[in-house]
C-alpha positions in Angstrom: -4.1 -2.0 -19.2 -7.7 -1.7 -18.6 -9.5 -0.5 -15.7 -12.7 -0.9 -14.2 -14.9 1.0 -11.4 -18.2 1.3 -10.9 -20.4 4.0 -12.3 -20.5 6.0 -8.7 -16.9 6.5 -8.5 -16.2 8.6 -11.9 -14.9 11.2 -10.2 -11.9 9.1 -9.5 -10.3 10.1 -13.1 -7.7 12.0 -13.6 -9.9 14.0 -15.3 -11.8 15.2 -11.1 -10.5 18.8 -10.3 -9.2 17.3 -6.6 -6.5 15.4 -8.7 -5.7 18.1 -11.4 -5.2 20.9 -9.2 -2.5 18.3 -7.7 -0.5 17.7 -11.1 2.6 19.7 -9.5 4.8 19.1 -6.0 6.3 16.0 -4.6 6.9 13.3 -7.3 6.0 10.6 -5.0 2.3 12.5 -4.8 2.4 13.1 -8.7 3.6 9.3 -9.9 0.5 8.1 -6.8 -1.9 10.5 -8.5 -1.0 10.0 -11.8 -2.2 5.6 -11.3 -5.4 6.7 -10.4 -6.8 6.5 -13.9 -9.9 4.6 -15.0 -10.2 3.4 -18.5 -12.9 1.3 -19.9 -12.8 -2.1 -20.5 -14.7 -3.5 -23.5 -18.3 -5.1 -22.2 -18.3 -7.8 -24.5 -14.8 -8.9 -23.7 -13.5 -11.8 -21.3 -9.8 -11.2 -19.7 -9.1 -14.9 -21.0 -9.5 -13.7 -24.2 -6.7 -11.7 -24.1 -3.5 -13.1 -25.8 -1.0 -12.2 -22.6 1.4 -14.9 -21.5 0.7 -15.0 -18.2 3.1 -15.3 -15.3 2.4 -18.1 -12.4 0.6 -17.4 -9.5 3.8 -17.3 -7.6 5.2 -14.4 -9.2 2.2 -12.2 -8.8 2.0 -12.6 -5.4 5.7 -12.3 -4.8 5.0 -8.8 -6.7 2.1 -8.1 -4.6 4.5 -8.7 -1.4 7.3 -6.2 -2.2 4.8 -4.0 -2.7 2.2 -4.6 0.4 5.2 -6.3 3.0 3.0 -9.0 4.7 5.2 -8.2 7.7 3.4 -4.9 7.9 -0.1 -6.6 9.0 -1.2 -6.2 12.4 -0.7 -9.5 14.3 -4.5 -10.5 14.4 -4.9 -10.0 10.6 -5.3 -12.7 8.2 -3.4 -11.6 5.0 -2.2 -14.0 2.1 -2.8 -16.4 -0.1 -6.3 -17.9 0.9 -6.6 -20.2 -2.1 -4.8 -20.9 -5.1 -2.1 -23.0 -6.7 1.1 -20.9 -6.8 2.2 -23.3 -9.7 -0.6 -22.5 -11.7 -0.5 -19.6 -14.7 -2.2 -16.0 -14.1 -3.2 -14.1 -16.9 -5.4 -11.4 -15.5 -6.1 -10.1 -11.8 -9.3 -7.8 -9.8 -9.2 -6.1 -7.2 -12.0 -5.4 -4.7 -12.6 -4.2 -1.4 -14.6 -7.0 -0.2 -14.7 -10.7 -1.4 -18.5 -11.2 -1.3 -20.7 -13.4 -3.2 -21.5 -10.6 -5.9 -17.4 -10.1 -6.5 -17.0 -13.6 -6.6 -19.7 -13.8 -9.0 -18.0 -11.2 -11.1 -14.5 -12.2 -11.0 -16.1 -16.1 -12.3 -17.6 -14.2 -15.3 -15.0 -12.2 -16.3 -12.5 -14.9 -16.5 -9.9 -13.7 -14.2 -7.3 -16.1 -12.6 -6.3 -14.4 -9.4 -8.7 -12.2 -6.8 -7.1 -9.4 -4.7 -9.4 -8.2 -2.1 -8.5 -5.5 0.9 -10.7 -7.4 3.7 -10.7 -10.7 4.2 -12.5 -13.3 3.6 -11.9 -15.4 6.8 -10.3 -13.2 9.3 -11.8 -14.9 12.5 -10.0 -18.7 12.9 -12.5 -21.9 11.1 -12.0 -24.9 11.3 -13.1 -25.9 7.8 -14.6 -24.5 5.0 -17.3 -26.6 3.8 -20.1 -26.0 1.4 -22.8 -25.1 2.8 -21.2 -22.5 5.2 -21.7 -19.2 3.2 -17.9 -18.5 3.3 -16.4 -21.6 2.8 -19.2 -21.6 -0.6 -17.6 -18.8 -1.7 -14.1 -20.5 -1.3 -15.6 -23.7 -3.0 -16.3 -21.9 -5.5 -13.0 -20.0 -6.3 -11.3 -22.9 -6.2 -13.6 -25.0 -8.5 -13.4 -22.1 -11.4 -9.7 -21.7 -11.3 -9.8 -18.3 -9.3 -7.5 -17.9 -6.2 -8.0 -15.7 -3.8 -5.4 -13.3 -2.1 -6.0 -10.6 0.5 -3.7 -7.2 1.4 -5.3 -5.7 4.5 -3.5 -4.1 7.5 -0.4 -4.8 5.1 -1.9 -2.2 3.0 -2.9 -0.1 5.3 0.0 0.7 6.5 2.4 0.2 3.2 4.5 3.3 2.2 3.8 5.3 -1.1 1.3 3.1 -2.3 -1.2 2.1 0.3 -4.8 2.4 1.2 -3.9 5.4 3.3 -1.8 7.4 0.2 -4.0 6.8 -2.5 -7.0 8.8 0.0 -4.9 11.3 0.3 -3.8 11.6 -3.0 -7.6 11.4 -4.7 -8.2 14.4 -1.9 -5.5 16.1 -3.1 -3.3 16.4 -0.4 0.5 17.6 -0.2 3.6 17.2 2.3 2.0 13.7 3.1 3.7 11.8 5.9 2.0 9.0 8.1 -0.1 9.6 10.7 1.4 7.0 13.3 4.9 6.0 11.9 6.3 2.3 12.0 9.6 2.6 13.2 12.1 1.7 9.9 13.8 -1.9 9.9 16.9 -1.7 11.6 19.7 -0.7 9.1 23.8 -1.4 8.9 26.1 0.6 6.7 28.8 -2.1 5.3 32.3 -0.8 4.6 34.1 -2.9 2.7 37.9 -2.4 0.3 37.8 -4.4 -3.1 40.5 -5.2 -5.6 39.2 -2.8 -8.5 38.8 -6.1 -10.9 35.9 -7.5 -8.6 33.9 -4.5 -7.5 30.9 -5.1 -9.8 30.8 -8.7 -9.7 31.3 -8.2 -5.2 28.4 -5.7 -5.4 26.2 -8.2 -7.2 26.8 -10.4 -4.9 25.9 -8.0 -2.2 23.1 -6.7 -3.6 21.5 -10.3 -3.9 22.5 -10.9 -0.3 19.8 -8.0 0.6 22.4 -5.0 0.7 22.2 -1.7 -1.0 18.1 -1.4 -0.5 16.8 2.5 -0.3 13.4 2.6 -0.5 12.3 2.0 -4.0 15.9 1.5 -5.5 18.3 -1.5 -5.9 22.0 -2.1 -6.0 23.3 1.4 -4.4 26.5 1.6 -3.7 29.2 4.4 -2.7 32.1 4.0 -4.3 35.5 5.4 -4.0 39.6 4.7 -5.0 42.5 4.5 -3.1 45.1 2.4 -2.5 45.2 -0.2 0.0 48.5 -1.1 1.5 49.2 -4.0 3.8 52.3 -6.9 4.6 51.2 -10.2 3.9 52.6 -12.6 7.2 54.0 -15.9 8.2 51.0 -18.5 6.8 49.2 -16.5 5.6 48.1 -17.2 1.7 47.6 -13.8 -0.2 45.8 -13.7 -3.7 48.2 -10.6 -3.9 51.6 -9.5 -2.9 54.6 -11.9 -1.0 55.4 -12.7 2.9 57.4 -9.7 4.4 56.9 -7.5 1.5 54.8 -4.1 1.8 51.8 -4.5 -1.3 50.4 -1.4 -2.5 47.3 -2.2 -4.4 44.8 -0.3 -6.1 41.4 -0.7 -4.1 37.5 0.2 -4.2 36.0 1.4 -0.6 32.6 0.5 -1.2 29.7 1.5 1.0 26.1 -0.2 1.2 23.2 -0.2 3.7 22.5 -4.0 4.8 19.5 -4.4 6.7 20.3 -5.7 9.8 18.3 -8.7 10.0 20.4 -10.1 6.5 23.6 -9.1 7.8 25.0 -12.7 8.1 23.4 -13.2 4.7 25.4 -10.0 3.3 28.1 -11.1 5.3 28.5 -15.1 3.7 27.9 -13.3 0.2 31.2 -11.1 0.8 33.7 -14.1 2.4 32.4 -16.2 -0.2 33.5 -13.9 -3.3 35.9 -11.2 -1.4 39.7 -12.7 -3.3 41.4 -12.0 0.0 41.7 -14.3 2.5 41.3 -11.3 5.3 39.3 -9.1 3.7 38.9 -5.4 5.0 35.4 -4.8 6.1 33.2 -3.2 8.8 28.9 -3.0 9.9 28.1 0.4 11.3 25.0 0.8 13.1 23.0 3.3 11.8 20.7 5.6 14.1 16.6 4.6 14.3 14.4 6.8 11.7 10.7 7.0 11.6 9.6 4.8 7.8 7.1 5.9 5.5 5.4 2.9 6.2 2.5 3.8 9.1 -1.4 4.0 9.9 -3.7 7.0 8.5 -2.0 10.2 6.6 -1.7 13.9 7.1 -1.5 16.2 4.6 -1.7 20.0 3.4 -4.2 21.7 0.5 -2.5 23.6 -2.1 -5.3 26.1 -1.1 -7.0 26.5 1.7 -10.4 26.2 1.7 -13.9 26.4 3.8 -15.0 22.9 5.4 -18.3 22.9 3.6 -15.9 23.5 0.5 -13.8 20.6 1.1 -16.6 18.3 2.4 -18.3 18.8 -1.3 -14.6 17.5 -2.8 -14.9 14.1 -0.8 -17.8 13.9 -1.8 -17.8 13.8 -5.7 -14.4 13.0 -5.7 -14.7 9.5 -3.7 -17.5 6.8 -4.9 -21.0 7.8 -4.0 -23.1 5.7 -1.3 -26.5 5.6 0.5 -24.7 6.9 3.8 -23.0 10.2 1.7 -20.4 12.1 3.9 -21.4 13.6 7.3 -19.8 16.2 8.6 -19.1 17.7 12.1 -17.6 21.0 12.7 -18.3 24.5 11.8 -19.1 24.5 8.0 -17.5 28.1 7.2 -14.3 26.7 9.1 -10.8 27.2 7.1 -9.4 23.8 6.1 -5.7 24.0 5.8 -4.4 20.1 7.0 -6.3 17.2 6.5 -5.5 13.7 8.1 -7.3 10.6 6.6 -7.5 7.3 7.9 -9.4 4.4 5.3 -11.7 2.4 7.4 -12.2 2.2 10.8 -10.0 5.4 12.2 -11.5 6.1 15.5 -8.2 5.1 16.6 -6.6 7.5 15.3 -8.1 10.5 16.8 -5.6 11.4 18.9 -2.6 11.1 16.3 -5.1 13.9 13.9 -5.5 15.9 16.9 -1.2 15.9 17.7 -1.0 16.6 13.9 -2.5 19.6 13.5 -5.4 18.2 11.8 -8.5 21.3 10.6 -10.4 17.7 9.5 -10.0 13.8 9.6 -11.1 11.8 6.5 -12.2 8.2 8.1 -15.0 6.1 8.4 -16.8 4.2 10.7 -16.7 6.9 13.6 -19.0 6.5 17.0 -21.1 9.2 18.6 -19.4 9.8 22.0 -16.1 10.2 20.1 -16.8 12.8 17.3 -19.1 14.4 20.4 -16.2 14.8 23.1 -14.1 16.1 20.6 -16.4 18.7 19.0 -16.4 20.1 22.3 -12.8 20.5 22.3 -10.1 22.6 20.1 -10.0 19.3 17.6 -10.9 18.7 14.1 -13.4 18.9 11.9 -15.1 15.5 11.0 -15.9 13.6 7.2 -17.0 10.5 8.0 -17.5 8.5 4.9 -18.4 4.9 3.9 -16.3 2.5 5.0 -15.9 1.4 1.4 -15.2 4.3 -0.4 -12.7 5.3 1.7 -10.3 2.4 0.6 -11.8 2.4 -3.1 -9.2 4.7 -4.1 -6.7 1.8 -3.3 -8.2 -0.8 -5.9 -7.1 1.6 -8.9 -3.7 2.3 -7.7 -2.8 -1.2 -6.5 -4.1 -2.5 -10.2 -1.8 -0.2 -11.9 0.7 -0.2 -9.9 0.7 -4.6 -10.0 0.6 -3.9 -14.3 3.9 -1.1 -14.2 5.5 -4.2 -12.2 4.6 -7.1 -14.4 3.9 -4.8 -17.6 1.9 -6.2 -20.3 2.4 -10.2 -18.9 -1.0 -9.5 -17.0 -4.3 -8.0 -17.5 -5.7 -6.5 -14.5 -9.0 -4.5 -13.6 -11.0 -2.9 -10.8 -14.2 -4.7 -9.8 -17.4 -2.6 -10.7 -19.5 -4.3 -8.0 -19.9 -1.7 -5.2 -19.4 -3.6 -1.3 -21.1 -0.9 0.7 -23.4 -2.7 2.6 -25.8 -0.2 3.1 -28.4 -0.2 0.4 -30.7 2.7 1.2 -31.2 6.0 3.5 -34.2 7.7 5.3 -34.9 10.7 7.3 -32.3 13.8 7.7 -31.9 16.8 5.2 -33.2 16.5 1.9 -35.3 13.4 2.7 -39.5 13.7 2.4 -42.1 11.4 2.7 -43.8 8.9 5.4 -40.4 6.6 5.8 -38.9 9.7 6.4 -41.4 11.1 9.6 -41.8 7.7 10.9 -38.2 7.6 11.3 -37.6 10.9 12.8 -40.8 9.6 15.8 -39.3 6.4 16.1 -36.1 8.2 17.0 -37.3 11.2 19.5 -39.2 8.2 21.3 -36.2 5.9 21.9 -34.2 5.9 24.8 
């Protein structure tokens, strides 16, 4: 696989000190770390140059949706397929942060056949998409050079293991991470059910295509034990084993899976349908509500603690450079222990850093009366970074993560284009010059 970034965000190899130091711990931290490699990507090559097979378009995105659950977007979101022939073959796939003209531009000369973007192109309702409406060029455009379009936003967000949210921590280096406002987990049923030993495999494949026997990232598990089942076969009744009146002692499989609850009549149909007996033993037990892994924002510990200036200097080599930088609030020479982070907009999320124990919160987009009221309280610290390089981290871990699912069928690569829309910074420390003391009047004279 190859991997693109742009030149700003070296730091994101395995080879920056915030993701060596965390080469030890959880495995879920390690395997997320260990997908944020970049490698390069010959200039003079085109992805369609590549001699891959190619899967349709259908099957990358069904890929894409076990890993970022489109259920998980928030309800005014606008996640999907935006254009794109689900028929049609897929040989290579970018990801970006934002679909704009330059991206576009990009993912047209490279030759890819499929777009992944974090924000959407059209999240506020149209009513068409015609040409000379800047967006609905852009879609024109796609469609008429074979590229379609898909976006994983809030979905993404808020996706265990693997999200925006758990490849900032793990770039930061970040340990023990749980979410920061945790989804309740889907509803789940433990099935109970006694099998003939001669069917158990062929019942549990039944099962397991029915939706049962789901933990987290693993298929098909199933507790199984032996016994023997004993039972009288009565008047009508027409038993695959034993006679009427006479006790049957049979050799049987007690076999245990979790069925999510919204596919138990699915799980259900699948057992009837292949179970030999005509009465079958079986039985749903409702398991008790947990807390997912799915959720908004993160919080996590430092191997080490460290002084705020210390850790502000990590985010900011260790996430893509922009005219904006990071700007802190808080004491400089304060010890950071926990760290909550929240890609994009996480004003929101405030109060969930505060209740966790947060020394800082990792976000973007924060106002002035906000970090102000809560400087003036026992809160945390404050990095507030570019919107787009907070959930940049993301394009390198969903790309690798897309090729360990489809393996060498399909080329993928992060876009090198950088979507921060700010271009250019005056005034504040470091800065010299006219711009910079016409700036600095303009704002001691305003309102």
């Amino acid at each position: 696989m190859s991997t693109v970034v742009p030149e700003a965000a070296g730091h994101l190899l395995t080879g920056s000190p915030a993701v060596q130091s965390r080469t030890t711990g959880r495995s879920r931290r390690a395997d997320l770390q260990s997908e944020l490699v970049a490698l390069p990507m010959h200039e003079d090559a085109t992805v369609r140059e590549l001699p891959l097979p190619g899967l349709a378009l259908g099957e990358v995105l069904a890929a894409l949706d076990a890993r970022y659950d489109p259920a998980l977007a928030e309800d005014w979101d606008a996640v999907g397929l935006v254009c794109g022939d689900p028929a049609e073959p897929v040989r290579s796939v970018m990801f970006a942060v934002d679909p704009t003209a330059a991206v576009v531009d990009e993912a047209i000369e490279a030759g890819v056949d499929l777009l992944v973007t974090h924000h959407p192109l059209l999240l506020t309702p149209v009513h068409g998409v015609p040409a000379d409406d800047p967006k609905g060029r852009l879609v024109h455009r796609l469609i008429r050079a074979g590229v379609a379009l898909f976006v994983a936003h809030t979905n993404a967000d808020r996706a265990p293991d693997h999200g925006v949210n758990d490849a900032l921590a793990a770039v930061l280096g970040l340990d023990e991470v749980r979410p920061l406002e945790s989804l309740a987990a889907p509803e789940t049923d433990t099935l109970v059910v006694f099998v003939p030993v001669g069917v158990s495999d062929q019942l549990v494949d039944a099962l397991s295509a029915a939706g049962a026997g789901v933990i987290g990232d693993y298929t098909r598990c199933v507790w199984q034990t032996t016994g023997t089942g004993t039972f009288i076969p009565g008047v009508g009744t027409h038993p695959a084993i034993g006679r009427h009146g006479q006790v049957e002692r049979v050799p049987e499989i007690r076999l245990e899976m979790v069925v999510p609850r919204a596919r138990r009549a699915e799980v259900l149909g699948a057992l009837l349908d292949l179970h030999p007996y005509d009465e079958p033993g079986y039985a749903f037990f409702e398991n008790s509500a947990t807390a997912s892994r799915a959720g908004l924002g993160r919080v996590g510990d430092l191997a080490r603690p460290v002084t705020l200036r210390e850790f502000a200097e990590r985010v900011a080599t260790t996430l893509p450079g922009t005219p904006g930088g990071v700007r802190i609030a808080g004491d400089l020479e304060r010890i950071v222990r926990t760290v909550a982070v929240c890609g994009g907009s996480g004003a929101s999320m405030l109060g969930a850093a505060t209740a966790a124990g947060a020394d800082v919160f990792v976000t973007s987009d924060l106002k002035h009366h906000a970090v102000s009221e809560a400087t003036e309280v026992a809160g945390p610290a404050f990095c507030d970074v570019a919107h787009f390089a907070s959930e940049f981290p993301w394009l390198s871990c969903a790309a690798d993560l897309l090729h360990r699912d489809l393996g060498a069928r399909v080329h993928v690569q992060v876009s090198a284009r950088p979507t921060d829309p700010w271009t250019w910074r005056v005034g504040g420390p470091g800065a010299t010059g006219t711009e910079s003391k016409r700036l600095h009047s303009a704002e001691h004279s305003a309102d």
